[in-house]
N, C-alpha and C positions, 0 to 999 in steps of 0.2 A: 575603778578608774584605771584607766592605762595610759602610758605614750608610746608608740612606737617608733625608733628612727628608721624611712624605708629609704635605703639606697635606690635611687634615680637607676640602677640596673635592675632593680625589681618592682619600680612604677609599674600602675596599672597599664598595660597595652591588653589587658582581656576585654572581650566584648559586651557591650552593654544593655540593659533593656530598652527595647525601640530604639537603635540605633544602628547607622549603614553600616557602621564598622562590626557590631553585632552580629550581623549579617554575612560578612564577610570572610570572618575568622571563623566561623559557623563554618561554611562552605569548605575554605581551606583544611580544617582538621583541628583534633583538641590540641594537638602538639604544637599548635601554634599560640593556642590562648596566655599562654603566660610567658610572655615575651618582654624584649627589657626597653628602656631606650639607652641615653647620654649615660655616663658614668657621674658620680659626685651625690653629695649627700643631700636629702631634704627631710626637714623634721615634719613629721603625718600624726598627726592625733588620733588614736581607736577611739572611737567614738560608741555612747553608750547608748540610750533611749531615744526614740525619735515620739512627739509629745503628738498626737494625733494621726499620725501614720500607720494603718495598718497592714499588719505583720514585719513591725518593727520590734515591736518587743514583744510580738505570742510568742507562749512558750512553745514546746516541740508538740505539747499535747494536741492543744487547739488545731494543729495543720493535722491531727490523727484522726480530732473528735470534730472535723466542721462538716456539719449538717445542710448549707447552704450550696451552691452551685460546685458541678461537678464536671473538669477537662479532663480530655483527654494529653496527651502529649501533642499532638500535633494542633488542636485546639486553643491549648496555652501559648505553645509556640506564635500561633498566630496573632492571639490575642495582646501578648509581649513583646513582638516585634523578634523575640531571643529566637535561634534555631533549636531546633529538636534536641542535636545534639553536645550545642551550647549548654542547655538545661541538666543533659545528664553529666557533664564537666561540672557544674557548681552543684550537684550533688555527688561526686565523687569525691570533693574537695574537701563536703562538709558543710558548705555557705549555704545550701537551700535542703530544706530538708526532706527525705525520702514522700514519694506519695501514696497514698493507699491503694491498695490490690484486690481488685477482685478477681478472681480465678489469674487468666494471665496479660491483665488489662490493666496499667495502673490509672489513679484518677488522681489528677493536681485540683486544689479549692480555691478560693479567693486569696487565702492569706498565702499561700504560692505568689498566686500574681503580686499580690504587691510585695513582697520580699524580693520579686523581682525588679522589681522599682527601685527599692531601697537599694538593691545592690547595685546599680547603677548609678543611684544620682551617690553613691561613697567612692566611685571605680573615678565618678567624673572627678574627683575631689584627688585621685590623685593615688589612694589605697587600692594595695593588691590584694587578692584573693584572701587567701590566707588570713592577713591583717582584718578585713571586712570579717570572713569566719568568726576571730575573735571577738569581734566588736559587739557584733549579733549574740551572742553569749553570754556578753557578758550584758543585755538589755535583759535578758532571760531572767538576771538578779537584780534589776533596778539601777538605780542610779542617774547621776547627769543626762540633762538633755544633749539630742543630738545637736539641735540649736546650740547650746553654750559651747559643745568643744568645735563645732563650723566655724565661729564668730571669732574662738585661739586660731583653728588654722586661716582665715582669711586673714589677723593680726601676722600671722609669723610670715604671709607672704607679701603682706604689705613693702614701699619702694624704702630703702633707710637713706635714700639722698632724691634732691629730685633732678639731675643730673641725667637729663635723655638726652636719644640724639636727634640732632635738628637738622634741617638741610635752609646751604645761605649759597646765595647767587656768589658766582665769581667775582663781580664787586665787593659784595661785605667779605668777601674771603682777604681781598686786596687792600681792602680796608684794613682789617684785622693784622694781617703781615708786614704792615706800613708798607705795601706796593711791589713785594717783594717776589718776583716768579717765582725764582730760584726756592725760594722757603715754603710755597706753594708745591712745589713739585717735589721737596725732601720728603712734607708732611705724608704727602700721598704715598713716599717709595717704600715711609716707616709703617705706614696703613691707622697715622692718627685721623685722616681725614679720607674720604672715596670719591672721586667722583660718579657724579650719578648720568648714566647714559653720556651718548655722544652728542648731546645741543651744543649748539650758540648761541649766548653765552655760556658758559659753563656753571653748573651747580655743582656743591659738595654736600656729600651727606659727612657729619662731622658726629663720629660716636657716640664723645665725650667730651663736650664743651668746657667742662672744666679740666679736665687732661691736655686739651689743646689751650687752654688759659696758663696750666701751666708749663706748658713747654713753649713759651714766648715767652714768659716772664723767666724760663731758665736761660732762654738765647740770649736773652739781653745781657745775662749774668755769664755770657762766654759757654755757655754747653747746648752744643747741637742739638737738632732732632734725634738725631741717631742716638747720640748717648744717653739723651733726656729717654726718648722709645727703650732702651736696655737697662736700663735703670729701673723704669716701672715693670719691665718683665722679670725681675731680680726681688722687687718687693711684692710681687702678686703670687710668684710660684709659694711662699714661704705662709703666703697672707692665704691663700686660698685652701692651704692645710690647715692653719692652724682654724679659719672658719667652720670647717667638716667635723675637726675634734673636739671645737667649744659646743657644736649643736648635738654631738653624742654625747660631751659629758654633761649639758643642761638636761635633756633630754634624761639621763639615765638617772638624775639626782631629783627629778620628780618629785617633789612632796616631801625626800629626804633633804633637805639646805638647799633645793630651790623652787618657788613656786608658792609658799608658806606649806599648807598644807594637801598641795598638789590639787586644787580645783581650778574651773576654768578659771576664775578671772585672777587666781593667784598666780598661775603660770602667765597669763597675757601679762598682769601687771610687772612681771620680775623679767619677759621679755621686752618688753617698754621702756625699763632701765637700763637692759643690756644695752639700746639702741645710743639713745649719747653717752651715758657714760662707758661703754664699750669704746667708743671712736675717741673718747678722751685719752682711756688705758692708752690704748694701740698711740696716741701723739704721744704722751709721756714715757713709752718704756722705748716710742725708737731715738726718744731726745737721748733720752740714758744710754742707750747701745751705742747710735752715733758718736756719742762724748766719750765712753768709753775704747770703742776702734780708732777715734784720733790719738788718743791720746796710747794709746799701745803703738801706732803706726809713727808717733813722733818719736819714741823711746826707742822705739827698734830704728831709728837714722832714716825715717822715711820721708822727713822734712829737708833734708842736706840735697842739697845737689851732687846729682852726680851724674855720670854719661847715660843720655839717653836707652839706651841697649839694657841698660844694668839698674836699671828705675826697676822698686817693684812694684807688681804688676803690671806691668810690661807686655809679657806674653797671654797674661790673660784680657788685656784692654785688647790687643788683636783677634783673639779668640773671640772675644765681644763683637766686635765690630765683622769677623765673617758670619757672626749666627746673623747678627740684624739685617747682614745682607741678604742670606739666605732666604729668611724669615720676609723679607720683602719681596724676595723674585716667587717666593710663594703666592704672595698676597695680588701680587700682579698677576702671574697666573689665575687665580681662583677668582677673583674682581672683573679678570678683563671682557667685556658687552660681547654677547652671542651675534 
């Protein structure tokens, strides 16, 4: 058994079997097959034995010694939907294994094809080359189905709030603001809410109904949208690191202190735990940090009044307040209807 962490810059964008994009990257060149997307971390399971699938877990022999149907390269191709020269990429890689030769003609079997299958519906799943290589390898020795570790990775992608975003007529917006345009229009400058196209009346698409939930329970308590908006960009840059480095070190401690003994449903179950009592850690260590920063900032005379100018933080609230603006006239730009 394995886990791999595969950075979002090495996600699968190779081409698949029977698939357009297949197809395409075929066309364009192998230098394009392994290409990246978004940056940021996602945890991918290597996955071992697929339970009735053939040429998931034959060995290397079987694709030497099959006696049943025999392609060519352009045969398979076709058969696969994968291009010619797709084929000879995932055997350069390693993922598919060489085909047999007669004089100077190779011939791909059945367990080709469907290897080539398998590598596809694992490419859909999110695993790059590479990653699939191994995984295939290690069926060669047995172990977990590919069923049990699908079942961890649709668990680790599951939603851990149910917090979408929704869209409400200009009335329930109006509602929501107790009638208030002006607070309507901040919402949009900070990008907690969008409007959607140019109708009458107006619709808002609203990201995060609970983020707009609480930045009206903060206005009410004397803090704007703008500083409510910078405030959650202050706690997400910090939150979204330390999310990358929890999922590499769960990740790397597999079967060693996490997981129990690293099988699927021991990993699912220790990620299952992670999910609330994770969101508990994270309330109780920023109750602790908070309590701690006032309590330094009241010691160091940050509670005294004193002239406006010479408050501290001072220059950094201004600072604050040009990014949000920036950060806005961006957002107005990139929102604004074709």
């Amino acid at each position: 058994m394995m886990i791999a962490v595969v950075p979002d810059e090495h996600r699968s964008e190779q081409p698949k079997a029977a698939s357009p994009r297949a197809a395409k990257a075929g066309d364009a060149g192998v230098d394009q097959l392994d290409g990246s997307t978004d940056a940021g971390t996602t945890a991918a399971i290597a996955v071992d034995a697929v339970p009735g699938v053939p040429g998931a877990g034959v060995s290397a022999d079987a694709f030497e010694d099959d006696e049943g149907s025999q392609y060519t390269i352009d045969e398979i191709a076709s058969l696969s939907g994968v291009p010619s020269r797709t084929i000879r990429f995932y055997q350069s890689k390693g993922t598919l294994p060489a085909p047999q030769r007669r004089g100077r003609v190779a011939f791909y079997s059945d367990e080709h094809l469907e290897r080539l299958k398998v590598i596809a519906e694992l490419q859909d799943r999110g695993l790059r080359l590479d990653a699939i290589r191994d995984a295939l390898q290690q069926i060669e020795k047995g172990g977990d189905s590919l069923q049990q570790w699908l079942g961890v990775s649709d668990n680790l992608q599951s939603p851990w709030s149910d917090d979408q975003p929704i869209v409400v007529t200009e009335a329930e917006m109006l509602d929501r603001v107790g009638g208030r345009v002006a607070m309507i229009a901040e919402l949009q400058r900070v990008g907690t809410i969008k409007r959607q196209g140019n109708s009458r009346p107006a619709s808002y698409i609203v990201t995060s109904p609970g983020l707009l939930e609480i930045a009206l329970r903060l206005d009410e308590a004397g803090i704007d949208a703008a500083t409510a908006f910078e405030a959650s960009e202050i706690m997400r840059r910090p939150i979204a690191k330390m999310s990358e480095e929890l999922v590499t070190f769960f990740t790397d401690r597999a079967g060693q202190g996490f997981g129990g003994a690293g099988q699927p449903d021991g990993i699912a179950r220790s990620f299952q735990a992670v999910q609330p009592l994770g969101l508990q850690a994270i309330q109780l260590i920023f109750a602790q940090e908070m309590e701690r920063a006032l309590r330094q900032f009241v010691e160091q005379g940050g509670a005294i009044p004193r002239p406006k100018s010479s408050r501290p933080g001072d220059a950094k609230s201004r600072s604050a307040a040009k990014r949000t603006d920036r950060k806005a006239d961006r957002h107005r730009h990139t929102s604004r209807p074709d």
